[in-house]
Each structure stands twice: as C-alpha cells, then as structure tokens.
C-alpha positions in Angstrom: -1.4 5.0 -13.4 -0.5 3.7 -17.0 -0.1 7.1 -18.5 2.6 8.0 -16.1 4.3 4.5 -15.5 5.3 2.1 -17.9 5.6 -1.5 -17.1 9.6 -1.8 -17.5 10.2 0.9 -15.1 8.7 -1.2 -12.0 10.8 -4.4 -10.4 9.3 -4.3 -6.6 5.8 -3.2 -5.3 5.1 -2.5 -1.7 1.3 -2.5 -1.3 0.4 -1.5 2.4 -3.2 -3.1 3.6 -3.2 -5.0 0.3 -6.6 -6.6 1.9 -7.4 -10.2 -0.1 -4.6 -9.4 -2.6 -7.1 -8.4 -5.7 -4.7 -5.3 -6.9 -1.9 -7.2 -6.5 -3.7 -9.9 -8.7 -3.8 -7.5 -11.7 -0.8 -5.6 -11.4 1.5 -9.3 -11.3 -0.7 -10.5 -13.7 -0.2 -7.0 -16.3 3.7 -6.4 -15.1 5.4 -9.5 -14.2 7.8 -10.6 -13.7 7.5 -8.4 -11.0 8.5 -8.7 -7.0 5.4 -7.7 -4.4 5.6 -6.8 -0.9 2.3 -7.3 0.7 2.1 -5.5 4.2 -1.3 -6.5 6.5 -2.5 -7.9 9.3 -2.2 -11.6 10.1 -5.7 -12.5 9.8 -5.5 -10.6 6.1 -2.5 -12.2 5.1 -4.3 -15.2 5.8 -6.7 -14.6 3.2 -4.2 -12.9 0.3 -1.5 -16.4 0.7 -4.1 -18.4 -0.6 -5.8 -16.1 -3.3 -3.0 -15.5 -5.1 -1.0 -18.7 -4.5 -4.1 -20.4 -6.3 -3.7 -17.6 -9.1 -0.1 -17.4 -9.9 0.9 -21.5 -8.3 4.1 -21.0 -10.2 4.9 -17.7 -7.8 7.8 -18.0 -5.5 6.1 -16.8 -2.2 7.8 -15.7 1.0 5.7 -16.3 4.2 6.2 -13.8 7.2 8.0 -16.4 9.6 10.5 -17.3 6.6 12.3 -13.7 6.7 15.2 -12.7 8.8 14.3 -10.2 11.8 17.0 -8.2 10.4 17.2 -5.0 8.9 17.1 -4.9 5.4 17.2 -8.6 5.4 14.1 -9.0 2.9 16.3 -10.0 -0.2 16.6 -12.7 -2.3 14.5 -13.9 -5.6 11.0 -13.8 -4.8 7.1 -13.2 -6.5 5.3 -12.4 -3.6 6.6 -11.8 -0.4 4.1 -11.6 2.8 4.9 -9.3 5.8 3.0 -8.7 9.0 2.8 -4.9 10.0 5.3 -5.7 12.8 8.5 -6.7 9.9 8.4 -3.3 8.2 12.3 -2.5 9.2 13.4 -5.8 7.3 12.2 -3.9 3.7 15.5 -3.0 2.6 16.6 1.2 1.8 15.7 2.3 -1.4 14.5 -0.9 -2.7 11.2 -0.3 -4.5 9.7 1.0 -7.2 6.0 1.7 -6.6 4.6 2.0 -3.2 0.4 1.4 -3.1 -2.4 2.1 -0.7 -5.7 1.9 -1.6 -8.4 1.7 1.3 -6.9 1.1 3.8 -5.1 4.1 5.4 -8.5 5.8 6.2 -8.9 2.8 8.8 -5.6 3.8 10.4 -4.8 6.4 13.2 -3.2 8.9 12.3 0.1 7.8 13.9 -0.1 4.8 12.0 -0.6 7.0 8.4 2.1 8.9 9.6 4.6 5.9 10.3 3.8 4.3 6.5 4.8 8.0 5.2 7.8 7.1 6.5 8.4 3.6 5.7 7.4 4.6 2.0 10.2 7.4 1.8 13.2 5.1 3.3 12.0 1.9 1.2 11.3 3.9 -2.3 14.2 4.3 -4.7 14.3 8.5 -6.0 11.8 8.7 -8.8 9.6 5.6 -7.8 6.3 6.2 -7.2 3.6 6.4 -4.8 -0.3 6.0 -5.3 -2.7 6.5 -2.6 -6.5 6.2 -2.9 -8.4 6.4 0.1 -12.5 8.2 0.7 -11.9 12.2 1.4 -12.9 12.1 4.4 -13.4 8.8 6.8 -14.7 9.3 10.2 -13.9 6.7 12.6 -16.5 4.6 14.1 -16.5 1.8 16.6 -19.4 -0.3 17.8 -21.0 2.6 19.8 -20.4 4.9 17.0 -24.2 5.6 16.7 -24.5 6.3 20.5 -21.6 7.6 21.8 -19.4 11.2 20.6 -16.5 10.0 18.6 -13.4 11.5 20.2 -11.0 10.8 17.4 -11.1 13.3 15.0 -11.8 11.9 11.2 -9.0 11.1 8.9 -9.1 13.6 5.9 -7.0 12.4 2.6 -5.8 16.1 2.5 -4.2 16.2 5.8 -1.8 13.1 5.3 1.4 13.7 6.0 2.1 13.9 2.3 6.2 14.9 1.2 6.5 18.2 0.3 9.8 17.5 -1.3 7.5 14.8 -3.7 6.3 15.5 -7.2 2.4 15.4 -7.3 1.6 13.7 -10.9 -2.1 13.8 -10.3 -4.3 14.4 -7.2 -8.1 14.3 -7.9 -11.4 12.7 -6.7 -11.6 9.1 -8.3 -14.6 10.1 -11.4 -14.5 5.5 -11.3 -16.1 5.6 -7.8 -18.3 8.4 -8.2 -20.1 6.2 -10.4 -20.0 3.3 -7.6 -20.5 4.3 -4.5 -21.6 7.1 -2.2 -18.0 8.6 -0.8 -15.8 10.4 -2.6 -12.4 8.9 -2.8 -9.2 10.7 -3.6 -6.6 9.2 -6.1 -3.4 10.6 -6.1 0.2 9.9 -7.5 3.6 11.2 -6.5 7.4 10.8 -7.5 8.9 10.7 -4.5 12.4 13.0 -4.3 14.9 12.2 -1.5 
C-alpha cells in the first residue's frame, strides 16, 4: 500500500475482522498518530484489547460498552477504538480514511460481505481507500465438511460486491503468500468515489 498512500493522508482506519490486532500493530506503530476502528467478534476483541494495549499503554482505547448506541455517535479523541459487529451504525458518515480487510471476509456469508461493502462506502470519506486481501477462492466448511455436501456455495474474491463507481489501484494475487502458503490470496486496492 505505501506506493499509493502516504502516511499524512490517513487520520482514521476501519479494519473489519482485525483478528488479534497484529496489522493494526504495524500500521499505528508506522502512521501514528493515527485513530483505529477495530470491528470483530467479542471473543476476538477479547484478544486484540490486550495485545495492543500492552504495545501502545500510552493509547487512548475505547471499549465497546463505552460508545453511545447512537448513530454516528463514535466521536471524540481516541487511538483505538473497539466495536462489536453489532455497533457498525455508530461509525460516523464519511469519517475514515482507509478501510482494511485482510482474512477475514472469506469466513463470512455472503450477506455479511455484502453488508461491510456497504458500511465501507457510507463510513469512507471520497478518495479514501480500501484494501482487501482475502484467498481466491474459500469454500466453506463446517465440522461435517469431510462427510457431508456443502450447500453453500464458496466465496470467490472476484465475486464481492466490489463498487463499480471505485477506482481499482491494483488487483492481483499476493506474489508474498505464494511464497507462504498453499492458497492463493488476492490483494487489492481501491479509491472509493461516492
């Protein structure tokens, strides 16, 4: 992402499934001061609070039960701000900079995908950015998915509801985990365009 975005050109980050918070790590430690919206489940955010409050114990966090229901109501000075996937309405119109997903919408239905296409568009400024790096092609499995036909059909990086209206910066198979694992993954950045 450095060739196409410079440091003083990003103020808030909305990283959706942020997992343990390790991305988020490295892009507050290489861009702060900087304002990130982590968006996961409970028992995720459980492990990101602590990992990066340990990192950065200056950081002012915002816990999920400390933010208005309201929308739009995430305001205020703030480092790191924690939300559970059921606060989404109280990120705040056109109010960030660089939306992230890495990993995690290939887990997600595609009704889910769908909705975070959404939230992205209504919460990113025009011109912000969004990156995206999921495997090509994930195929959803369950417990019995060895033993029994998998209904759902697989999630495919090429068939997310990406914005037409967006500006597609770069949209390739990740060379980085060629080298490290067995599934392609596709990396791609946009400028989103209202």
């Amino acid at each position: 992402m450095r060739g196409y975005i410079s440091e003083n050109q990003i103020g808030t980050v909305l990283e959706i499934g942020g997992g343990n918070g390790n991305f988020t790590s490295i892009l507050y430690h290489d861009w702060a001061p900087l304002r990130v919206i982590l968006v996961d489940l409970p028992e995720t955010l459980a492990i990101a609070i602590p990992f990066l409050s340990s990192l950065f114990p200056e950081a002012k966090i915002i816990m999920p039960h400390e933010v208005k229901a309201d929308k739009g109501a995430l305001s205020g000075t703030f480092d790191f701000a924690f939300l559970t996937v059921d606060q989404l309405e109280i990120i705040a119109d056109n109010s960030v900079e660089l939306a992230i997903n890495c990993h995690s919408f290939q887990e997600m239905t595609g009704e889910q995908i769908e909705q975070y296409f959404t939230l992205v568009q209504r919460v990113c400024r025009e011109e912000a950015f969004f990156f995206v790096a999921n495997r090509v092609e994930k195929i959803p499995c369950g417990p019995d998915s060895l033993t029994v036909e998998q209904l759902v059909p697989p999630n495919r990086f090429a068939e997310y509801p990406w914005n037409p209206k967006n500006q597609k910066l770069f949209y390739e198979i990740s060379r980085l985990h060629r080298l490290v694992q067995l599934d392609d993954v596709s990396i791609r950045l946009e400028r989103i365009h209202k």
